[in-house]
ZAMARGU-4260 file (C-alpha; in steps of 0.2 Angstrom, whole numbers, plus 5000, padded with zeros to 4 digits):
<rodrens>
0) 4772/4688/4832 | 4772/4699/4818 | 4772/4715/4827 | 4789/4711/4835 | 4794/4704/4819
5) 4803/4721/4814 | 4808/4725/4831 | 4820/4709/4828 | 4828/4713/4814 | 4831/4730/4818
10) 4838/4725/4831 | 4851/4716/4824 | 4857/4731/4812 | 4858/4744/4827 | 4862/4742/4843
15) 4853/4753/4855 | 4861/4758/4870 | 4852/4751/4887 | 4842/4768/4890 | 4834/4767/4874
20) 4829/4748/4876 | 4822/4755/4894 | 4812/4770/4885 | 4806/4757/4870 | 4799/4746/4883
25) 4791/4759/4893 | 4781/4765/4881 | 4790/4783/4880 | 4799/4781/4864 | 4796/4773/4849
30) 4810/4760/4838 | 4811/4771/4826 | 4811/4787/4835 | 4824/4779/4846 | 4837/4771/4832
35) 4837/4792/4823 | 4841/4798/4839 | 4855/4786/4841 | 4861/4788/4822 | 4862/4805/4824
40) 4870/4805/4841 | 4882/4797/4832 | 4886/4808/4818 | 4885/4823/4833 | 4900/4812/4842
45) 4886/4817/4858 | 4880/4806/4869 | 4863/4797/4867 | 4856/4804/4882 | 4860/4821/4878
50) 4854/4820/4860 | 4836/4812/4866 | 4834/4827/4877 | 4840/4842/4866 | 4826/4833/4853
55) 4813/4835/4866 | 4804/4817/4863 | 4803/4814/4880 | 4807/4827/4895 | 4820/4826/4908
60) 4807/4822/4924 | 4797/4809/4912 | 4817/4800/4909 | 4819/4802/4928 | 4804/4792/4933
65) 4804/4779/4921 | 4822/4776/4923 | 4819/4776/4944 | 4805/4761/4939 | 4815/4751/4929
70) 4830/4752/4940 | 4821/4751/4956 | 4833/4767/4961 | 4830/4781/4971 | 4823/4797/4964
75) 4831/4812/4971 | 4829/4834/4966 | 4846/4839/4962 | 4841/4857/4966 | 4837/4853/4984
80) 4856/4849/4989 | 4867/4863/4993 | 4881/4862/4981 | 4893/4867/4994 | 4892/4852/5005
85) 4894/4841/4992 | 4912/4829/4995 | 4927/4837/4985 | 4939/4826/4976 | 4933/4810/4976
90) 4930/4809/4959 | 4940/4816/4945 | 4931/4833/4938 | 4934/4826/4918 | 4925/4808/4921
95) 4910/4819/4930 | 4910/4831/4914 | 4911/4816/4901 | 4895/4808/4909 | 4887/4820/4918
100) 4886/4814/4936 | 4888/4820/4953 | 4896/4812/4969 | 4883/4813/4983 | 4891/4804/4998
105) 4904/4790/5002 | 4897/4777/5013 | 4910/4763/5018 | 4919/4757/5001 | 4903/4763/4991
110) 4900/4781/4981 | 4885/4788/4981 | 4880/4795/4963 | 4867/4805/4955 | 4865/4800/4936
115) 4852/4802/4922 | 4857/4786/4916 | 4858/4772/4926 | 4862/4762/4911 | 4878/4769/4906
120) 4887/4753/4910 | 4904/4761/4904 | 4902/4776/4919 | 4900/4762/4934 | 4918/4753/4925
125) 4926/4771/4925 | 4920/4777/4942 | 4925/4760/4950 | 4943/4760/4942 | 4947/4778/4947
130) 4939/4777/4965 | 4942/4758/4969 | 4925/4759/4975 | 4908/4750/4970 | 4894/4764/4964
135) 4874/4764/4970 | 4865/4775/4959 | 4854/4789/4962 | 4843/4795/4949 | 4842/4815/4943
140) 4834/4822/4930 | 4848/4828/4917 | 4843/4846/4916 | 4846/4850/4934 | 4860/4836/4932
145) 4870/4844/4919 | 4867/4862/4927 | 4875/4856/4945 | 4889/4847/4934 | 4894/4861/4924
150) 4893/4874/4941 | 4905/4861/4950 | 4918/4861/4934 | 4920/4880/4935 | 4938/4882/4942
155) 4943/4894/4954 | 4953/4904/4942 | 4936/4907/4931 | 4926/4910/4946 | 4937/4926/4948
160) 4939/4930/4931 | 4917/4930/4930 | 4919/4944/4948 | 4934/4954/4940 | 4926/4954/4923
165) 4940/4950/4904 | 4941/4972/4903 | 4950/4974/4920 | 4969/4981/4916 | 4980/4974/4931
170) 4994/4983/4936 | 5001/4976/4951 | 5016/4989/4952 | 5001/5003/4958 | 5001/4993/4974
175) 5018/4997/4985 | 5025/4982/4992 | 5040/4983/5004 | 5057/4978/4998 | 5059/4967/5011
180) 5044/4955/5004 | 5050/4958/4983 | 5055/4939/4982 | 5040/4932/4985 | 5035/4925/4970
185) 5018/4930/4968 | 5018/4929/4948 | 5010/4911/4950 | 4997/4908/4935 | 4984/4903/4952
190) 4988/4918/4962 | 4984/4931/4946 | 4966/4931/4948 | 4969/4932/4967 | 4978/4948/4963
195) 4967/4955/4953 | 4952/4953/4962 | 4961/4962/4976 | 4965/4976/4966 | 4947/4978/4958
200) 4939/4976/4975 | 4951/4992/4982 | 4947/5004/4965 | 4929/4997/4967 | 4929/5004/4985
205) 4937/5019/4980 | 4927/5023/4967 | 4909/5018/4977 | 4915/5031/4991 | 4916/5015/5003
210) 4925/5021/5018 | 4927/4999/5022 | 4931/4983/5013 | 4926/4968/5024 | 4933/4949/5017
215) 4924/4936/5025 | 4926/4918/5027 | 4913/4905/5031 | 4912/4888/5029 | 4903/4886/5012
220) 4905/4904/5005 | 4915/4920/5006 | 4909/4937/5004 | 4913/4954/5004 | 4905/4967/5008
225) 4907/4987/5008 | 4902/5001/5021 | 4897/5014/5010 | 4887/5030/5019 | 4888/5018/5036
230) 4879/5005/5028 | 4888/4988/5023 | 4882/4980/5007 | 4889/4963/4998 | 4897/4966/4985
235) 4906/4949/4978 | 4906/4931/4983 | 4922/4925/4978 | 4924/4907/4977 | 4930/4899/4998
240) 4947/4893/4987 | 4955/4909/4986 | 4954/4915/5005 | 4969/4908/5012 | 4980/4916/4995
245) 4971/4931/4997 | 4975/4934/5016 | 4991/4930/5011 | 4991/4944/4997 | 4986/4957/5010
250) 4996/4953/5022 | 5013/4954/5010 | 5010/4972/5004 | 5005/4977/5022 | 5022/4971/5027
255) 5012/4958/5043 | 5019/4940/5044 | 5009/4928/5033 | 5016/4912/5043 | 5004/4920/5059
260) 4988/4915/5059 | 4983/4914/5076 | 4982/4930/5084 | 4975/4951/5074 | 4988/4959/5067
265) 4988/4976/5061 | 4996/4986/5045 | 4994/4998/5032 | 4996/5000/5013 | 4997/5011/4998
270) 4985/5010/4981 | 4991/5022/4969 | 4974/5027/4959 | 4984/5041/4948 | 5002/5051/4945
275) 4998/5062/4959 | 4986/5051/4970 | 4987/5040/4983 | 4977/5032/4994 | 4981/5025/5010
280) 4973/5009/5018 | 4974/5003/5037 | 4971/4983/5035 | 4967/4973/5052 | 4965/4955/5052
285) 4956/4943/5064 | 4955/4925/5064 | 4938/4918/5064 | 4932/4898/5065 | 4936/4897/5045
290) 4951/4909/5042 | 4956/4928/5044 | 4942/4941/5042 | 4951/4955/5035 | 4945/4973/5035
295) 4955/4988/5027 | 4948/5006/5030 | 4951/5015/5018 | 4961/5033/5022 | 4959/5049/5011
300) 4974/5060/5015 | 4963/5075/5004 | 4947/5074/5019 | 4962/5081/5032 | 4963/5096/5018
305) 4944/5097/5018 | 4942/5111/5032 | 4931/5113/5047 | 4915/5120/5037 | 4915/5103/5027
310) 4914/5093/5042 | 4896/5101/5045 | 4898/5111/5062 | 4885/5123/5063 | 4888/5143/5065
315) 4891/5143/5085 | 4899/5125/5087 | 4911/5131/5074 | 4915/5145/5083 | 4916/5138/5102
320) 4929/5124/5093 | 4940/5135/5084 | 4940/5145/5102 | 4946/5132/5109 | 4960/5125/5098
325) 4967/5143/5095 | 4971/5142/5117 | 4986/5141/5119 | 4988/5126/5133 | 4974/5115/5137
330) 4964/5097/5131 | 4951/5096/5119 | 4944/5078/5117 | 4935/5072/5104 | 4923/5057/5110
335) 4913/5045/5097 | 4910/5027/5094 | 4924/5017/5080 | 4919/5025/5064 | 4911/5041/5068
340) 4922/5054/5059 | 4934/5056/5076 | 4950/5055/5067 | 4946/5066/5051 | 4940/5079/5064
345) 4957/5078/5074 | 4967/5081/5058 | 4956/5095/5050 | 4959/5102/5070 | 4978/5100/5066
350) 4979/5106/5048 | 4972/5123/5053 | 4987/5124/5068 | 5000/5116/5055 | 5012/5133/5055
355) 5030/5135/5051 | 5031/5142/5069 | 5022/5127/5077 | 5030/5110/5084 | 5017/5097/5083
360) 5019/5080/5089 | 5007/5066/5088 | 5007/5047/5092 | 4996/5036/5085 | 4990/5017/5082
365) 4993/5020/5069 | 4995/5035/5060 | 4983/5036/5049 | 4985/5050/5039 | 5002/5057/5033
370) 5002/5077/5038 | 5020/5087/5031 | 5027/5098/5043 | 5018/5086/5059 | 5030/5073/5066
375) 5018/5059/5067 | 5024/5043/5079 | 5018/5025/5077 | 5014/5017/5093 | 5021/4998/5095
380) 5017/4991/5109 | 5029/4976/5107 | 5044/4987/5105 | 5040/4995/5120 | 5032/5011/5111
385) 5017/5014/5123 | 5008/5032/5119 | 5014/5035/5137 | 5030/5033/5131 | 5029/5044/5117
390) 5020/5059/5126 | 5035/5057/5139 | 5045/5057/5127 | 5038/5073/5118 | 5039/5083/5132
395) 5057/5084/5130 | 5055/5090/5112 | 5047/5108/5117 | 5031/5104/5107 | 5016/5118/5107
400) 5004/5106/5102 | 5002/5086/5105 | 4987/5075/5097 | 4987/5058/5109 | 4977/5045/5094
405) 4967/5036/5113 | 4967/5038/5129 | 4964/5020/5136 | 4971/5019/5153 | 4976/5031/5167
410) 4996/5035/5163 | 4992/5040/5145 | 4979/5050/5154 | 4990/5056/5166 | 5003/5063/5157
415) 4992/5070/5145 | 4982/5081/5160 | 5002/5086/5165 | 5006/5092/5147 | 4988/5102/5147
420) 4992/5108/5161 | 5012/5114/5159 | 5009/5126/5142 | 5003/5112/5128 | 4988/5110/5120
425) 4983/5093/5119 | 4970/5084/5108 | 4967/5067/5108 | 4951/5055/5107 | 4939/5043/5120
430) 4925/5031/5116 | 4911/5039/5127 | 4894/5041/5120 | 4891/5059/5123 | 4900/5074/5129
435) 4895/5075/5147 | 4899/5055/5150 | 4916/5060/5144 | 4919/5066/5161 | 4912/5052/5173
440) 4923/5039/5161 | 4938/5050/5164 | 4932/5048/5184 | 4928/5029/5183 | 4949/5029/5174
445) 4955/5035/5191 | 4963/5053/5185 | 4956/5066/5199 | 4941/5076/5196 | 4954/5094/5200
450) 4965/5086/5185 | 4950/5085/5174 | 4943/5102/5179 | 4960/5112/5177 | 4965/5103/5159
455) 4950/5100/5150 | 4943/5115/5140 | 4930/5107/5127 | 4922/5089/5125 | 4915/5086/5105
460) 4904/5073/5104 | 4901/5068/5087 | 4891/5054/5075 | 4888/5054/5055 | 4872/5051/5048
465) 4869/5048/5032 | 4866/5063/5021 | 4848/5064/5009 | 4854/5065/4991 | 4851/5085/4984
470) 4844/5077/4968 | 4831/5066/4973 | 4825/5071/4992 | 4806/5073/4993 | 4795/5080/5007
475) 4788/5070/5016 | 4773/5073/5029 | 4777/5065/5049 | 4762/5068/5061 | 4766/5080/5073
480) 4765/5070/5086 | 4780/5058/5080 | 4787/5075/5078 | 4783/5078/5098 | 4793/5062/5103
485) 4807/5064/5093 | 4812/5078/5105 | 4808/5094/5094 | 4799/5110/5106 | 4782/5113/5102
490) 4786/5130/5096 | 4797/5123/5084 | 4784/5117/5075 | 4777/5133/5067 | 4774/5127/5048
495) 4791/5136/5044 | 4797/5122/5037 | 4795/5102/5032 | 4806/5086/5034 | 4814/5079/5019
500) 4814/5060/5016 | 4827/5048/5004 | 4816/5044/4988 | 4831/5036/4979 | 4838/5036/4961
505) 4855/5033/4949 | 4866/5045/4956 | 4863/5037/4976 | 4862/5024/4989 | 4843/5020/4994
510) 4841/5041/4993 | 4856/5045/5004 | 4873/5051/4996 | 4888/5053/5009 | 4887/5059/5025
515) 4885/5073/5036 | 4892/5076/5055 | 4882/5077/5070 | 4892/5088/5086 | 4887/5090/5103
520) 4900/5104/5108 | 4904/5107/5125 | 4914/5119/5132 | 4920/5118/5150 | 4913/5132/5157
525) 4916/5137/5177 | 4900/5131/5182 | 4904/5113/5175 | 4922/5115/5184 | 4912/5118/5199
530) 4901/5102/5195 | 4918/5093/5192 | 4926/5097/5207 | 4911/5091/5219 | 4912/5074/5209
535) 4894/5080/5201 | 4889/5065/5189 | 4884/5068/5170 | 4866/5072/5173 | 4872/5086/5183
540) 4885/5092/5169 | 4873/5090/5154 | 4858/5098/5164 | 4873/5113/5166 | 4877/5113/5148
545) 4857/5113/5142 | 4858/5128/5152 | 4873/5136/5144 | 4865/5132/5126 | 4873/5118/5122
550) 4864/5104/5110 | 4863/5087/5114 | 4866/5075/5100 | 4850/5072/5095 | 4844/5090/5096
555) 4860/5092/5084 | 4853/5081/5075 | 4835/5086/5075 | 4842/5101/5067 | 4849/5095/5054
560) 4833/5088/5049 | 4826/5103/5050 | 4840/5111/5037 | 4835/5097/5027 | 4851/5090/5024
565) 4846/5070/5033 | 4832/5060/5039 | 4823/5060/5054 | 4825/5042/5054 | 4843/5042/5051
570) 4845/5055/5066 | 4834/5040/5079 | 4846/5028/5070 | 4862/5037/5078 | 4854/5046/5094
575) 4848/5044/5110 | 4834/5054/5117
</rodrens>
C-alpha cells in the first residue's frame, strides 16, 4: 500500500490528463516524469501530447500501440492513405489544427477519425457539435499525424505562392487582354496567385526555350508539363483548386467564351517579355473527364526572321528549295507531322519572297505569326470563312504568291491546283509522312493525278531532332554492324569520322540543346510526272527520286549524325527505315 501511497496524493494536487494516466499505467511513463511534462505543457500553453513527444520520453509508434491497447482501437499508418482521397469539408480545418486529427471517412451518422489521442475527451464534444455526428476513433502515430494535418491546412493560395516563389514581380498589364473582357474583375485576392502562376509559367517557358505549355487536370492532381527540344517534362503541380480559375484566366486574355465548356475552342494571346518584345501564344483547349487540358504553343515572330541556313538545309536541298520558290507559278508543299518545324519553314519561305513588288496573301487557322507587308487571313469556319473561301477570294485580288496554312479536303485542294496552275505560286502544308506519300495522299483526296503532275513542283518532307549540345557531346563507339542496320552504305564507313553521343551538363537538357531539321527534298522531276500520270504508287516515285539523288529522311538524318550535329538514336527516334 505504500507504494501507491504517493501516487494518491499526488494525484490530488495535479490532475493528469487521461493520456497520461494511460502511459502511467502501461508502464511507459513514470509519475513524475508524466506531472513535468504536464506543468510545463502548461507554461508552454501546448498540448500535453505534443510536449510528451518533442521531450522524447516515449516515441510516437510506442504512444500509438499502447494507446490502440488500452482503447481497444484500430491501429492504422497515416503514410499509406493518399491524402487526395481523403473527404473534404466535413470537418472545419481549425478544429483539425487545434487537435491534430484527420477525417478518414463518413459511414452513416458516424466519422471516421485518425487521432494520437484517443483520450482527448474535449476533441470527440467538439467534432460531434460541429458535424452533428458521433466519432469512432482510429489510432495514428502523431508524427505522421501532425505532418498529414499540417499538409491538409496549406491553403490553395500558399500552395501557389510555394510554385511562384515570394521574389516573383507580377505585372499583369504585360499580358494584352481585349477591351471587350476589361470588366471582369479579376483583382480578386483568390484569383492573384492564380494569375501569377500563369504568368510565371509563360516567362518560365520562354525563358526554358519550351516551344509547349501543357495544363492538366486529373482527378487528385494537376500538372504541367513543358515540351522542351520535343521532349515534355513536369514542371509544377499546382494544387486541382485553381484549374477551373485558371482555365478561366486563359480563356479571358485569349478572347474565347469562359461560360463554354463542353466543346475545343481555339485562340491566341500576347506576353510582352520587354519594350520591344513580344511574344505570341496560340492556346487550344479541350475538355477531358476532370476539366479542360489546355495547351498554348508558344510563337516567336524573330524564328520567321531566322533564315533558310538556320533551319538546317544542307548545301544542295537549299538550293533545289530556293529553285523552287523563286518560279514564278507553281505549288510547293511542305509535309510533316503537328510539331515538326512546317510552319517556321513556310514563313522563312515567305520572308525571303516578302518584296515591295510582291502581293502575298495567306489564310490560316490561325495565323500564327504576324509577317508586315503579308496580308495574313484568319480562317473561321463558323462565319463562313473556309480556306476555300479565302483562296477564291484571293484570286480576285492579283496575288503573286498565296501560302494555304492546310490542305484538308479536296476544294481547298482544288482551287489551290487551279491557282498553281493560272500564274501563282502557291505554298501550303499536308500531314504525310514522307515526300513521295505526299502524292498518293493527294490521290487517295480525289484531285486527278494530271492536276497533281502540272501544279506540284517540290514536296519537303521535314522532322526535328533534338540537337547534341557543342559543349558537352562525346564520342561514342557503335559497332559497325548497328551502324549497317541503321541504313548507312558500307563505304561510308571508312574511319573518316565518329558519332557523337548526349553526355549531359549545366548549360543542356539530358546532352541535347535545341534542335536541328531533318528534309527530304523532292523536286518533281519529268520522270516523277510521268510516274504520276500512270497512277504509279509512292514506291515507284521514291525508288525515282533515290535515283535522281534525293535522301530519304533517315538518310537525311544519317547525315546529320555524321556531321556530328545529333544522335544516332534521336535520328531512329524520328525516322523510318
Amino acid at each position: 500500500m505504500a507504494a501507491v501511497e504517493p501516487f494518491t496524493k499526488e494525484s490530488s494536487t495535479v490532475a493528469l490528463p487521461g493520456l497520461g494516466r494511460v502511459l502511467i499505467s502501461a508502464g511507459k511513463l513514470g509519475q513524475r516524469a508524466a506531472e513535468d511534462i504536464y506543468r510545463k505543457a502548461q507554461s508552454n500553453r501546448a498540448s500535453f501530447i505534443a510536449e510528451l513527444m518533442s521531450s522524447g520520453a516515449v516515441s510516437p509508434s510506442d504512444l500509438a500501440h499502447t494507446m490502440s491497447t488500452a482503447f481497444a482501437a484500430p491501429l492504422l499508418d497515416i503514410d499509406a492513405v493518399d491524402r487526395n482521397r481523403l473527404p473534404k469539408d466535413l470537418l472545419d480545418a481549425k478544429i483539425c489544427q487545434a487537435y491534430r486529427v484527420v477525417v478518414l471517412s463518413k459511414r452513416n451518422n458516424r466519422l471516421i477519425v485518425a487521432t494520437a489521442d484517443p483520450s482527448d475527451q474535449e476533441a470527440a464534444e467538439k467534432i460531434k457539435f460541429s458535424t452533428q455526428l458521433g466519432v469512432d476513433w482510429i489510432i495514428a502515430e502523431y508524427d505522421k499525424l501532425s505532418r498529414m494535418v499540417d499538409a491538409n491546412a496549406v491553403t490553395t493560395g500558399e500552395a501557389m505562392d510555394n510554385i511562384i516563389g515570394g521574389d516573383f514581380d507580377f505585372d499583369d498589364g504585360m499580358i494584352t487582354a481585349p477591351a471587350e473582357t476589361a470588366e471582369i474583375n479579376m483583382t480578386e485576392v483568390e484569383d492573384a496567385p492564380v494569375v501569377k502562376f500563369l504568368h510565371k509559367m509563360l516567362l518560365d517557358a520562354y525563358g526554358m526555350r519550351a516551344s509547349d505549355l501543357h495544363f492538366e487536370p486529373y482527378e487528385h492532381n494537376y500538372r504541367v508539363r513543358f515540351r522542351i527540344d520535343g521532349e515534355l517534362r513536369e514542371i509544377a503541380s499546382p494544387p486541382v483548386a485553381i484549374k477551373d480559375k485558371l482555365a478561366s484566366r486563359i480563356k479571358v486574355i485569349s478572347r474565347l467564351d469562359i461560360s463554354e465548356k463542353r466543346v475545343p475552342q481555339d485562340g491566341k494571346m500576347k506576353l510582352k517579355i520587354g519594350p520591344d518584345r513580344v511574344i505570341d501564344f496560340r492556346v487550344s483547349t479541350l475538355p477531358t473527364l476532370f476539366g479542360e487540358k489546355i495547351v498554348i504553343r508558344i510563337l516567336d515572330p524573330s524564328s520567321a526572321k531566322l533564315g533558310i541556313d538556320a533551319l538546317g538545309y544542307e548545301p544542295e536541298e537549299k538550293e533545289r528549295v530556293m529553285q523552287a520558290i523563286g518560279r514564278p507559278y507553281g505549288m510547293v508543299l511542305v509535309t510533316g507531322p503537328t510539331g515538326s518545324g512546317k510552319t517556321v519553314s513556310l514563313y522563312t519561305f515567305l520572308n525571303l519572297l516578302n518584296k515591295p513588288g510582291v502581293n502575298i496573301a495567306t489564310a490560316e487557322d490561325p495565323s500564327e505569326i504576324n509577317l508586315p507587308g503579308v496580308n495574313q487571313v484568319n480562317v473561321n469556319e463558323k462565319a463562313g470563312m473556309t480556306f476555300a473561301v479565302a483562296l477564291k477570294s484571293f484570286l480576285r485580288q492579283d496575288p503573286d504568291i498565296i501560302m494555304v496554312g492546310e490542305i484538308r479536303d479536296l476544294e481547298t485542294a482544288d482551287i489551290s491546283i487551279k491557282a498553281a496552275q493560272t500564274g501563282h505560286l502557291v505554298l501550303s502544308t499536308l500531314h504525310t509522312n514522307d515526300a513521295p506519300t505526299t502524292l498518293t495522299r493527294m490521290r487517295n483526296m480525289g484531285i486527278a493525278p494530271f492536276n497533281i503532275a502540272s501544279s506540284v513542283i517540290l514536296i519537303t518532307a521535314q522532322r526535328l531532332a533534338r540537337r547534341l549540345c557543342p559543349a558537352c557531346k562525346a564520342l561514342i563507339d557503335i559497332p559497325q554492324k548497328t551502324l549497317l542496320e541503321s541504313g548507312y552504305a558500307p563505304e561510308e564507313l571508312d574511319g573518316s569520322w565518329k558519332p557523337y553521343g548526349p553526355v549531359g551538363c549545366n548549360a543542356c537538357n539530358n546532352g541535347y540543346k535545341g534542335r536541328v531539321g531533318i528534309y527530304q527534298v523532292m523536286p518533281i522531276s519529268e520522270e516523277i510526272q510521268r510516274i504520276i500520270l500512270r497512277d504509279g504508287s509512292a514506291l515507284d516515285i521514291a525508288e525515282q527520286a533515290k535515283i535522281e539523288g534525293v535522301r530519304t529522311l533517315r538518310q537525311a538524318g544519317l547525315h546529320k549524325v555524321k556531321l556530328g550535329m545529333t544522335s544516332l538514336e534521336e535520328v531512329l527516334a524520328v525516322s523510318n527505315e
